[in-house]
Phi, psi and omega in degrees: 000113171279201189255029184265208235230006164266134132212170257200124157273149152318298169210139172254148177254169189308309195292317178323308172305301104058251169341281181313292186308318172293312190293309181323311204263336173323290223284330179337286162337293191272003148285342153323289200291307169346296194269009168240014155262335164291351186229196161293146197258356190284174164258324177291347183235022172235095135344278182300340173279314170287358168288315187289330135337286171321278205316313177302332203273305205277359162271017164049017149298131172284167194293355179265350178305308178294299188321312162302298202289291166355286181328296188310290187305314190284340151294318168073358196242036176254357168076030179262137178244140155286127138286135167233121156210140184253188204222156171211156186154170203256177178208208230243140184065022157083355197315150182267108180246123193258125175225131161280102199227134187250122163193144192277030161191075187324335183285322178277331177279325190291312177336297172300290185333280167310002175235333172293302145024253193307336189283343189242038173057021169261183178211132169273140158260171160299187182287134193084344141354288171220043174251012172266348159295340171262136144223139209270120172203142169269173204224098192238153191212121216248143177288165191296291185301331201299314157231166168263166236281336199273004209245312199275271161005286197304304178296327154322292202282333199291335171294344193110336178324156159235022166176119170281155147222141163226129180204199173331302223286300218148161180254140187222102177261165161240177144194165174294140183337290223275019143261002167325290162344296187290330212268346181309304178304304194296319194261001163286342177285355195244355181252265163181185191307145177275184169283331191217127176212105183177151173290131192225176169265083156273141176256143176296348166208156190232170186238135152300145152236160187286190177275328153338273189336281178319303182305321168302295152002308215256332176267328155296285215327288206291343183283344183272340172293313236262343190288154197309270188335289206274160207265329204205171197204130178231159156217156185267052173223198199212153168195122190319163166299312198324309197311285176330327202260302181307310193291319179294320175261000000 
């Protein structure tokens, strides 16, 4: 299991699910808004607003659900400003943790930040801290049936990406931040919407964890997931199938 900024139970109960789906589209919204107070609220002339747009379409928000955040963003006059600020600092076993947080009140988003921390033996740093250990790539990811693999390649590297993978799993393109937006554009036109799309914080080396370890670790995350404000939580760490099967019974 690696360190991004997903992670996966076994099994869910409805109401969990629920949950997870409300927050899903919460952080959604406010990347609407985000990106259409910083752009243009049309889409056809905001890049990051059809990125932002997409990725809510392919998270099954509904479309009035999209349209209110637009609205929302594009009125402006409730006198709310938004912010993006991230957070950096360690968690159990030294792991490097980045939180993305979109928010109208910084006092209040750093609070939660810093106490989803401290609760799980983690430290929050200054800025710059551990973000020289990720690297910034947009990231998009295709099921498996939609092309074969040298046709997804072709169409890959010709959008501008700088590296495909394929296997069982599914096609996992990369490309750099600031093509992301196009090469997004080119292969939906030529595939469809991804299953995934987004600037994520890759870490360049990762720490193993024990089974402790791993489990605190996994309870900051999800308690930093869990605040209202942040959009997104990346970490540098690794944790074994063994590890998995322990943890899981």
């Amino acid at each position: 299991m690696a360190g991004h900024s997903q992670f996966k139970n076994i099994m869910h109960r409805k109401g969990a699910q629920d949950k997870k789906r409300a927050k899903l589209f919460a952080r959604l919204a406010r990347e609407i808004e985000v990106a259409a107070r910083m752009g243009a609220p049309d889409p056809s002339q905001n890049p990051r607003l059809r990125s932002a747009i997409s990725a809510a379409r392919s998270g099954n928000m509904p479309k009035d659900r999209i349209d209110r955040a637009i609205t929302k963003a594009s009125g402006g006059d409730d006198g709310t400003v938004l912010e993006e600020i991230r957070y950096e600092g360690y968690g159990p076993g030294g792991v490097a943790v980045l939180v993305e947080a979109v928010t109208d009140n910084r006092n209040r988003t750093a609070s939660e930040v810093r106490s989803a921390f401290g609760k799980f033996s983690g430290n929050m740093g200054e800025a710059g801290s551990v973000a020289f250990m990720f690297d910034r790539i947009g990231r998009l990811v295709y099921p498996r049936a939609v092309s074969s693999d040298d046709d997804m390649f072709e169409a890959a590297l010709e959008a501008g990406a700088q590296d495909v993978s394929s296997g069982d799993d599914g096609h996992e393109i990369t490309c750099d931040p600031d093509d992301f937006h196009q090469v997004r554009e080119a292969l939906e036109q030529k595939f469809e919407a991804p299953e995934q799309g987004e600037l994520i914080w890759r870490p360049q080396n990762s720490i193993e964890l024990d089974e402790q370890k791993a489990s605190t670790l996994l309870k900051m995350l999800d308690a930093l997931e869990e605040c209202d404000d942040v959009q997104a939580v990346s970490a540098n760490f690794d944790i074994s199938e063994e590890v998995l099967a322990k943890l899981a019974g």
